[in-house]
N, C-alpha and C positions, 0 to 999 in steps of 0.2 A: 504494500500500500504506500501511497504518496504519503509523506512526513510532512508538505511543505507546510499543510496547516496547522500543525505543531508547534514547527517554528515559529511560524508568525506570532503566534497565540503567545510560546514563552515570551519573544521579544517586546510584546507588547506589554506586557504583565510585569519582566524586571523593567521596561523603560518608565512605565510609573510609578515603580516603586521607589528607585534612585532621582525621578524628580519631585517626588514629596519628598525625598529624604533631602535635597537641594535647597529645594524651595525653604525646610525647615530651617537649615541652616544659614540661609542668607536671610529668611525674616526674624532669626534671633542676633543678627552682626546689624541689620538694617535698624532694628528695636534701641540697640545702644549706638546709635548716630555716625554708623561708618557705614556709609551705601556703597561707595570702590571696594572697600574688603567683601561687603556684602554678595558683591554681584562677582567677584571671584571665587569667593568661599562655595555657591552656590553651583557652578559652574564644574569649577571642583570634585568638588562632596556628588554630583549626579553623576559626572562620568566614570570618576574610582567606583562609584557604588554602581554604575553599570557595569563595567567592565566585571568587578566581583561576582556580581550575580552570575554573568555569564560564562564565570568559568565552574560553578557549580551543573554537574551535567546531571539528569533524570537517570531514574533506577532503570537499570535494563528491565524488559518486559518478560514477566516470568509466563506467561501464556500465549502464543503466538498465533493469533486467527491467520487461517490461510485462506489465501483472496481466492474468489468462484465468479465463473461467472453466473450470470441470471438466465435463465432459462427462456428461451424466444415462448415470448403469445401470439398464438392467432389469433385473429378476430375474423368470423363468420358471419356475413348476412344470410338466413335461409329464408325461404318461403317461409307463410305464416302457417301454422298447424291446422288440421282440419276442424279442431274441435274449439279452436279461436275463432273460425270463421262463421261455427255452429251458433256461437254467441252475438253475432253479429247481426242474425237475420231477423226479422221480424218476430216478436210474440202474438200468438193468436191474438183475439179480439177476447176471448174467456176472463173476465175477473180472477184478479188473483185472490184464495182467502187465506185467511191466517189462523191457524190450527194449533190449539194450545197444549202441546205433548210435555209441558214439563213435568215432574214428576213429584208426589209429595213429599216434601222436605217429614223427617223421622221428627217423636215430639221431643225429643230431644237434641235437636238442632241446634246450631248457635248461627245460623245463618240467616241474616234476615234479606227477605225475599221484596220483591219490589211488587208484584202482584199475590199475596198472600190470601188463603182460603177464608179469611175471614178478614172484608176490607174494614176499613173503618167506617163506624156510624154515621150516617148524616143527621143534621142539626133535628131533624123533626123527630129520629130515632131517638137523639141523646135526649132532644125534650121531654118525649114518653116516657124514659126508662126514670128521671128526673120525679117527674109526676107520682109516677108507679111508687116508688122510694118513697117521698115524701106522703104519699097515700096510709102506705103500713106505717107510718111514724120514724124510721127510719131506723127500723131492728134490728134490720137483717144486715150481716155484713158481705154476704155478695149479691152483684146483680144479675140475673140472666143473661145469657149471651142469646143472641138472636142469628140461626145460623140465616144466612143469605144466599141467596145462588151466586156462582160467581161468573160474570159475560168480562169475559176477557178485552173485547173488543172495547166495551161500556170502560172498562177498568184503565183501558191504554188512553183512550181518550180525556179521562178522570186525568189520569197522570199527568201527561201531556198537555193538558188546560192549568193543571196545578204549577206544574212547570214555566209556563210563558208571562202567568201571571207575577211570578216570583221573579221574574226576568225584566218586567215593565217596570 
């Protein structure tokens, strides 16, 4: 492999190090009011401490990657597949419908479900059950569950209105 950017990389690295170490030195001669010694000291002190650096050489490399070359790519245009162009063609005129095969969640699930077998009550439900409660004096500590049928379709719609609304 090429070094050259190695090099560069060291030489850049000790040439800032020996011009902060410069620079340090001529703005402590510059500080007590000798700016000619300053600007020699400086001068100086960068290139001894370049030169220093550069005679410190890097640890030989105890693992040696051995260079490869890269493996040619082809690149193929083919015709399109036949079962791309299957998708392409027109769908009948037929409605599509939408068939609810999920399956019921166990009752001890921990998963909660977006269209669940028992949706929530609407307002007129919650009123009843409310009523009913406050009827018996309010004794009893559970209240009926009301099962409901479940139209999935009615259900997505629900959702989906609930959704846009919280969006507006």
């Amino acid at each position: 492999m090429d070094r050259g950017g190695d090099e560069l990389i060291g030489w850049s690295i000790d040439g800032l190090a020996a011009g902060l170490l410069g620079m340090a030195g001529g703005a402590c001669l510059l500080l007590l009011g000798l700016p000619r010694e300053a600007i020699v000291a400086a001068t100086l002190l960068c290139l001894g401490s370049l030169a220093l650096l550069r005679q410190v050489r890097p640890e030989a490399r105890r693992f040696r990657v051995r260079s490869f070359d890269l493996p040619p790519v082809e690149f193929t245009v083919s015709e399109p597949e036949a079962h791309v162009l299957e998708l392409t063609e027109l769908v009948a005129d037929e409605p599509l419908e939408l068939v609810d095969e999920l399956p019921e969640a166990p009752e001890d699930s921990r998963v909660v479900q977006l269209f669940a077998p028992r949706p929530l009550p609407t307002p007129g439900e919650l009123a009843r059950r409310i009523d009913h409660h406050l009827e018996q004096g309010g004794e009893s500590h559970g209240g009926k569950v009301l099962e409901l049928e479940v139209d999935a379709a009615a259900a997505l719609r629900q959702a989906l209105g609930d959704l846009r609304r919280s969006l507006a």
